[in-house]
C-alpha positions as CSV (number, residue, x, y, z in Angstrom):
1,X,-9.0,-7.6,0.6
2,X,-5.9,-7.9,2.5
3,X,-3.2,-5.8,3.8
4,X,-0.9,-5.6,6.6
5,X,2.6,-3.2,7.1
6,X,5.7,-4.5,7.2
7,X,8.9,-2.9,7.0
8,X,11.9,-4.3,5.2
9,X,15.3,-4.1,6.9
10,X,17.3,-1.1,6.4
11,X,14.7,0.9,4.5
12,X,13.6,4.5,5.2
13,X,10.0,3.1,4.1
14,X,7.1,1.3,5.6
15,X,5.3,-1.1,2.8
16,X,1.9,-2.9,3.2
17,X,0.6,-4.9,0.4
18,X,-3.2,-5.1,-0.5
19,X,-4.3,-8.1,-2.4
20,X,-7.6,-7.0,-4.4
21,X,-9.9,-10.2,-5.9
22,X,-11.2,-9.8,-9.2
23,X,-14.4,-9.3,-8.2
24,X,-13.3,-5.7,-7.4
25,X,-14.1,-2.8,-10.0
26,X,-11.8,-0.8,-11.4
27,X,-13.4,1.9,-9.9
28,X,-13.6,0.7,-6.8
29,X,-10.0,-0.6,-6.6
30,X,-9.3,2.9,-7.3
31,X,-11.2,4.2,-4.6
32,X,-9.3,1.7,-2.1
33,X,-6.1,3.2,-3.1
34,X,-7.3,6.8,-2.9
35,X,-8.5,6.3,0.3
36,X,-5.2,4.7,1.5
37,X,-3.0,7.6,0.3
38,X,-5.6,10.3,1.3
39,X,-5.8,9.3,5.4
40,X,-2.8,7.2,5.3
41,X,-0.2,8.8,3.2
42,X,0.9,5.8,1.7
43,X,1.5,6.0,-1.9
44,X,1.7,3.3,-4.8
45,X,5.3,1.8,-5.3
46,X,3.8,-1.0,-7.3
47,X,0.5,-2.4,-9.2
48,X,0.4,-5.8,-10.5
49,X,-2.5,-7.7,-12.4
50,X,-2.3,-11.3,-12.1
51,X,-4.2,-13.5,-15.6
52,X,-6.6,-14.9,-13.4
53,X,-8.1,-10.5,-12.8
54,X,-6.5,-10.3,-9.0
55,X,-4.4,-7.1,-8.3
56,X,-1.7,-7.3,-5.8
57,X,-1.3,-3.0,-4.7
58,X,1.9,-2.4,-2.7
59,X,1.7,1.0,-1.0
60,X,4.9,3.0,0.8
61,X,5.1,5.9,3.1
62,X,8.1,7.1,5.1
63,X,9.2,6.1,8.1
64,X,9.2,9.6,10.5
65,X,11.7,9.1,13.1
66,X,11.3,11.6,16.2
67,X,14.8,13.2,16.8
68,X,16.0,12.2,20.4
69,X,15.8,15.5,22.4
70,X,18.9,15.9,24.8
């Protein structure tokens, strides 16, 4: 498993993608993901499933911006 955030130019969001081998459950993908939205508040933009069984997971959360005090 990989992931890393990255934020793409101009966006209100903050993405990281997690790359999940096929040797991964369901279940245990699922978990992953639940974990990552639960402590993280990311949630799931986008789920792919390659042919060869890997699942590439992007995740989003919003980018909270402190307002500047005066």
């Amino acid at each position: 498993m990989s992931s890393r955030p990255t934020r793409r130019q101009g966006s209100e969001f903050e993405y990281q993608e997690i790359l999940l081998p096929r040797q991964v459950s369901r279940g245990a993908a699922r978990r992953v993901l639940i974990d990552h939205a639960e402590y993280g508040h990311w949630e799931l933009a986008r789920l792919r499933l390659f042919p060869d069984g890997t699942r590439k997971a992007t995740l989003r959360r919003r980018i909270l911006r402190a307002a500047r005090a005066v």
